[in-house]
N, C-alpha and C positions, 0 to 999 in steps of 0.2 A: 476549407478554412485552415489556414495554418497556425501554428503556434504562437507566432508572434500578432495574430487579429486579435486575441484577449485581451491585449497590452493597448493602457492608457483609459481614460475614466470610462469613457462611450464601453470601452469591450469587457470591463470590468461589472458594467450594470449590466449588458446582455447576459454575462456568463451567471451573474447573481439570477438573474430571470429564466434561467434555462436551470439550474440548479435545484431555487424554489420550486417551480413546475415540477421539475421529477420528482422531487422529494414529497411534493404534496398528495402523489399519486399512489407514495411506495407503501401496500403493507407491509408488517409487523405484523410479530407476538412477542406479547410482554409474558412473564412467568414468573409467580415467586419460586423461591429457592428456599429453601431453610441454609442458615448459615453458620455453620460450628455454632452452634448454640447460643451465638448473640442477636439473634432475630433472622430476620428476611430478607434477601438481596431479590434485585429483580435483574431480568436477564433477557434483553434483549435480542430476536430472530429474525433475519429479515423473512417474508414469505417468502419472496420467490429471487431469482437471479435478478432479475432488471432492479427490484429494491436494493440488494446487495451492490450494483455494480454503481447506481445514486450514492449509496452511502460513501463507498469508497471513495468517490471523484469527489465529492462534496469534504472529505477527511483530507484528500489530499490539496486542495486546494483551500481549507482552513489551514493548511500547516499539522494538523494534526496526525497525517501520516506521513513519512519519509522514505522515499525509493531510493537507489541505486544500482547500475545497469555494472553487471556482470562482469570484472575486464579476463577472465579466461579466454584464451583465445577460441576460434568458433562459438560462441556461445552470446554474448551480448544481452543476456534476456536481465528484466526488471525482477526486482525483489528488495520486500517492504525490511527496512531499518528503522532501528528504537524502538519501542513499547513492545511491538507485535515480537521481534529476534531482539539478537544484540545488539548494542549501538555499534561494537568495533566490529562486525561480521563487513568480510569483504567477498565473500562470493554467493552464486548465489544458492550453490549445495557440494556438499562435499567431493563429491568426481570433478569438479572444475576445480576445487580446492586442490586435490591432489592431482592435477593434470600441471597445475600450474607448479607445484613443488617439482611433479618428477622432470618437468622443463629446466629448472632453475638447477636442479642436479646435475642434468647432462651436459649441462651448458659448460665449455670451458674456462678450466681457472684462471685469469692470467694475471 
């Protein structure tokens, strides 16, 4: 299945029904927290990778997480934007950050 099968109502309720289903399956652990001394936070863990990796898809496709693919050259890989990093971060760690500088440097002036 490709990217553009979700697209339109019909792919939209499967992908809702495939989401559902994972999620229904995913453990947790919840945890109180003590919280600078204004009460309790709770804090949630997924158990294991497959719950982790429901939760994600299902964040990213609430809109609730935002990706962005890498433009350093050889590199291209995803990394999450807003809440989780910076909104303005444009790569996706520092050696691709300064790979793309030290390019931009060598590059002639003209």
């Amino acid at each position: 299945m490709g990217p553009d099968s979700w697209r339109g109502r019909r792919g939209e309720e499967m992908l809702e029904r495939k989401l559902a289903a994972g999620l229904a399956r995913a453990p947790f652990h919840l945890t109180a927290v003590r919280d600078n001394g204004s009460g309790f936070q709770m804090r949630y863990r997924p158990a294991t990778l497959r719950t982790a990796l429901w939760q994600r898809v299902a964040g990213e496709v609430a809109g609730l997480l935002r990706c962005a693919r890498c433009p350093a050259p050889r590199c291209g890989r995803w990394f999450p934007k807003g809440d989780a990093s910076r909104s303005d971060k444009q790569f996706c760690s520092a050696p691709c950050r300064n790979r793309v500088f030290r390019r931009r440097e060598k590059a002639p002036q003209g």
